[in-house]
N, C-alpha and C positions, 0 to 999 in steps of 0.2 A: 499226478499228485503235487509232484512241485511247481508246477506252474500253477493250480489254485492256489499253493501257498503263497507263490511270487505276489499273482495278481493280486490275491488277498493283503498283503503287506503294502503294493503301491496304493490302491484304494484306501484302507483306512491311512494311510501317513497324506492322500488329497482331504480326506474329511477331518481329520487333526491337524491340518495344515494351516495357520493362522489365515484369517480374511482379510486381503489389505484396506485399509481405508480407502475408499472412493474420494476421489480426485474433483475438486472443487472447480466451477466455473473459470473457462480459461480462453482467449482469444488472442489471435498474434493475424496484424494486420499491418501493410504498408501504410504511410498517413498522409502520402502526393495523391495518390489514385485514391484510397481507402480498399485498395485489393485485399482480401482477406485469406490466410494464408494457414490459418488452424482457427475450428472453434470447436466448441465442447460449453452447452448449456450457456450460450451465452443472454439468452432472455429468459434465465432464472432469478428471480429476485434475491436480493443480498444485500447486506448492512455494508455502505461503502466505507464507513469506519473514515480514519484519517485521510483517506482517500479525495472527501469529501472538498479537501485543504483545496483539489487541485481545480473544483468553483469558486471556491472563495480567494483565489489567486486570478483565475479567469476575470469574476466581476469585479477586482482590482483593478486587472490591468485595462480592461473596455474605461472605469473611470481616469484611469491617467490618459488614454488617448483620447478621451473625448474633452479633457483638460478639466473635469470636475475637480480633479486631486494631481498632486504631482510628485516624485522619487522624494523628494525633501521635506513634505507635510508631517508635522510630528502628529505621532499616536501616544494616545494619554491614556494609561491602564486605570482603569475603569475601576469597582469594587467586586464589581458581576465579571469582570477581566480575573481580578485575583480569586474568587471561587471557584474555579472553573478546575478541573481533576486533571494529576498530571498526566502528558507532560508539558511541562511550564517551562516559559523563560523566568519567572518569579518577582518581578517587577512590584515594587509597593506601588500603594495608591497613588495617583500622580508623580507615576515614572514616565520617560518619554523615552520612545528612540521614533526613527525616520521611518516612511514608508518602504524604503526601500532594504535597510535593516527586516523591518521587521516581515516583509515579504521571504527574506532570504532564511528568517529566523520558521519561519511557518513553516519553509519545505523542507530544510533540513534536521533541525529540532523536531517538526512537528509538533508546536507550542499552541494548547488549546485556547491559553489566555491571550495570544498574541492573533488568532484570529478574531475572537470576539473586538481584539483593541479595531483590527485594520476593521472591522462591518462597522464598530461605532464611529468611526472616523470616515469612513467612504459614505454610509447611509444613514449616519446619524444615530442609528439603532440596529441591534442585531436582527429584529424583529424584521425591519425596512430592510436591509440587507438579503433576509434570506428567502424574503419576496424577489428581492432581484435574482435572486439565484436559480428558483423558479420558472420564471422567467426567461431566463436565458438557457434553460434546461428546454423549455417547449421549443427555441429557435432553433437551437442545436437538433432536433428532432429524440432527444432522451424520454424517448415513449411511456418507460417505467418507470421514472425517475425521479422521486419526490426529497427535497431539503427541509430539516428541522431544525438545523442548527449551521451553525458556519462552521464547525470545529468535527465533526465527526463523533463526537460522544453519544453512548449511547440514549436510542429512541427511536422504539417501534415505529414512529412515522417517516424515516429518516433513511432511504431503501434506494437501488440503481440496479444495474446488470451489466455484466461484462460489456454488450455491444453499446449499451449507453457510457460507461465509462472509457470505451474506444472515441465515442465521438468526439466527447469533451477533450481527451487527449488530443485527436487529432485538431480539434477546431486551436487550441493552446498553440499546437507549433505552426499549424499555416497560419495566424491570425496573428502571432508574437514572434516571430523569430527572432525580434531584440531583445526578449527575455528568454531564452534559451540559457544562457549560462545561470540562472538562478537554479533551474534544477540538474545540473550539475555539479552543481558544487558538493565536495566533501566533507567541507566543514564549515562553522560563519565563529568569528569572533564577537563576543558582544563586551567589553568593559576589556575585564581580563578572563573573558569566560572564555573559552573555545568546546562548541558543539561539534560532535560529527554527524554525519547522516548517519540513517537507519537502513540506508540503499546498498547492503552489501556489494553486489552488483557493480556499483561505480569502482571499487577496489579490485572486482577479482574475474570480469566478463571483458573481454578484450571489445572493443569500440562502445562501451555504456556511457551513455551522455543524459542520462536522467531515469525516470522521473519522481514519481513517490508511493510512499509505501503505508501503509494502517494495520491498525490490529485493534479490535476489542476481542472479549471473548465470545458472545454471537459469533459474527465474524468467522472468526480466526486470523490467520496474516496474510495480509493480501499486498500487492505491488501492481502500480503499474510500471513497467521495466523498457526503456529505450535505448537500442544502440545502431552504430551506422560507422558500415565495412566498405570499404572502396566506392565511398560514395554514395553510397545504397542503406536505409536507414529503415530499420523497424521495431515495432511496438509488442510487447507483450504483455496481456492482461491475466493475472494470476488472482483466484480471490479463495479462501477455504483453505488455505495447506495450516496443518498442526504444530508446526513452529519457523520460527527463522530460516534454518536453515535447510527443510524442506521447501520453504517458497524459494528460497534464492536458486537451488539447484534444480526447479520445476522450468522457473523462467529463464535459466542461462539455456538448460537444452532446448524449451520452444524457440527461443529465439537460433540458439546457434543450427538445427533443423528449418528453420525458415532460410536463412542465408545460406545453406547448403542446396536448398530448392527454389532460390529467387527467382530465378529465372523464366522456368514454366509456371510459374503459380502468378507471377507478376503480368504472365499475357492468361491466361486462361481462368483464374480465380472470379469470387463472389467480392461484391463489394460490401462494406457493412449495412447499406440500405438494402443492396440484394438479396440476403443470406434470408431463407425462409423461417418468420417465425419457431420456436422450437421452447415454447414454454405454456403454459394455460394462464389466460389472464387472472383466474381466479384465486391461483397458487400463491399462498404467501412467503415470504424469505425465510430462509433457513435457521434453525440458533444450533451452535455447532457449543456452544457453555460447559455442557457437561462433556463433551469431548475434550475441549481446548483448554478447560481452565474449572473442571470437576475434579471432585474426590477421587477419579480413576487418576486422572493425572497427577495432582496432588500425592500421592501414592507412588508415582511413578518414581518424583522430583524426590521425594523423602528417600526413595534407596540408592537412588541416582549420587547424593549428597554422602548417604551414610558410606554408598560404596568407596567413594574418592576420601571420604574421613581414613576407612581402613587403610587404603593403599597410603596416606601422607604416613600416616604413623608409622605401616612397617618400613616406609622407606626412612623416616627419621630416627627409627631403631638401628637402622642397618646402617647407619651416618654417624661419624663420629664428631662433624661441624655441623652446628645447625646456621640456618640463614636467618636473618631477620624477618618476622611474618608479615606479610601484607595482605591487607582486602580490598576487592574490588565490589561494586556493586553497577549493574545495569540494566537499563530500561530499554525494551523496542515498540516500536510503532511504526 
């Protein structure tokens, strides 16, 4: 008798047991070999979101080496520049900074008007632009991979997958090594503005040396995350986790599990060409909206806020000095 009651009591507390959310498109790959080292849905299609930044950095840097353009070329904010949703470096009509500025301002800002500035400036138009990106998406071999925009903002037509976002990664650091310290950086100054990155990672993953991160709400927040331990350097592709600080601690443990396994997976592994399809070409991308950025969460956020209102008060009850109040307000991408 008591053990139908036990067993009946572990049973129902598995069927009342909340269901976690499923774990979004993820890839951790070396990027000298392209040995691949964890994947999970990696030619599932998905809204590359700000990610996108890290083509429209690519077909920058192919035009400075091919001397089309060069680090000192000023970019003129446009008017289609200042419409553009944040986040913004905010620049009026015929504002300037340098190419090299505003490259630094794309990856760590993630400033949607400061990509459209760098495509009108490298190809005249964004339109000309993100035909190059195109372009250099089929050379790269990103099979599923279509560009609509230079900025990542949303649009259905506007779609990649993990192992195509591996590629372009990888092609970025064996093709640029001189631009490696851009996506590193933790912060850029512009005037008297100082931006941080959105790359938690760079602060708090011991050897993170880049790269960059998006979010809309499709989406959800996605990173591609880079770091390199005794030499030995790898990439992780995170795309779907439900907020910040879920993607930051999905890709420190991919990565820090890959560098605990380097060794056999670096002679025995798949390479990113290798890794057998594992998607239906006919399947379309994901919209994660009502998860990420619906009335359930919205809901969430509302008690999440009301909860910490209650706790300020009783702790300012229970204070006989109060401090000066301050607000903060932030944005991630």
């Amino acid at each position: 008798m008591f053990g139908r009651i036990g067993l009946g009591m572990v049973v129902g507390a598995i069927l009342l047991a909340p269901t976690p959310a499923p774990a979004g498109p993820a890839l951790v790959f070396e990027p000298t070999s392209g040995t691949v080292f964890y994947s999970e849905d990696p030619d599932k299609l998905w809204f590359p979101a700000s990610l996108t930044k890290l083509m429209t950095a690519y077909v920058a840097f192919k035009a400075v080496k091919s001397g089309k353009v060069n680090m000192d070329a000023k970019l003129t904010c446009s008017k289609k520049a200042t419409l553009q949703a944040p986040t913004k470096l905010g620049l009026p009509v015929g504002g300037q900074i340098t190419l090299e500025t505003g490259l630094k301002v794309l990856i760590v800002k993630s400033a949607n008007d400061v990509a459209v500035m760098i495509s009108e400036a490298v190809s005249g138009s964004e339109e000309a632009f993100v035909a190059e990106m195109n372009g250099y998406a089929q050379q790269l071999g990103m099979a599923r991979t279509h560009f609509a925009n230079a900025n990542g903002l949303p649009n259905e037509n506007q779609i990649s997958t993990a192992r195509d976002l591996a590629k372009l990664t990888r092609a970025l650091i064996l093709e640029f090594p001189e631009h490696a310290d851009f996506f590193a950086l933790e912060s850029v100054q512009v005037g008297k503005k100082i931006m941080r990155s959105h790359n938690g990672l760079l602060r708090s993953f011991q050897g993170a040396d880049g790269m960059k991160t998006g979010f809309i709400c499709d989406s959800g927040f996605n990173v591609v995350a880079s770091a390199t331990r005794e030499g030995r350097r790898l990439v992780a592709v995170v795309l779907g986790e439900p907020s910040v600080r879920i993607r930051t601690d999905r890709a420190s443990n991919l990565l820090e599990n890959g560098f605990k396994r380097y060794f056999w997976k670096s002679v025995f592994g798949n390479t990113l060409d290798g890794l057998v399809t594992q998607a239906s070409l006919d399947e379309g991308p994901t919209h994660l909206r009502e998860d990420v950025c619906g009335p359930r969460r919205a809901i969430k956020r509302v008690r999440k806020r009301s909860a910490r209102k209650r706790a300020n008060l009783q702790g300012l009850n229970a204070s006989t000095t109060l401090a000066p109040a301050t607000s903060t307000t932030a944005t991630s991408n």
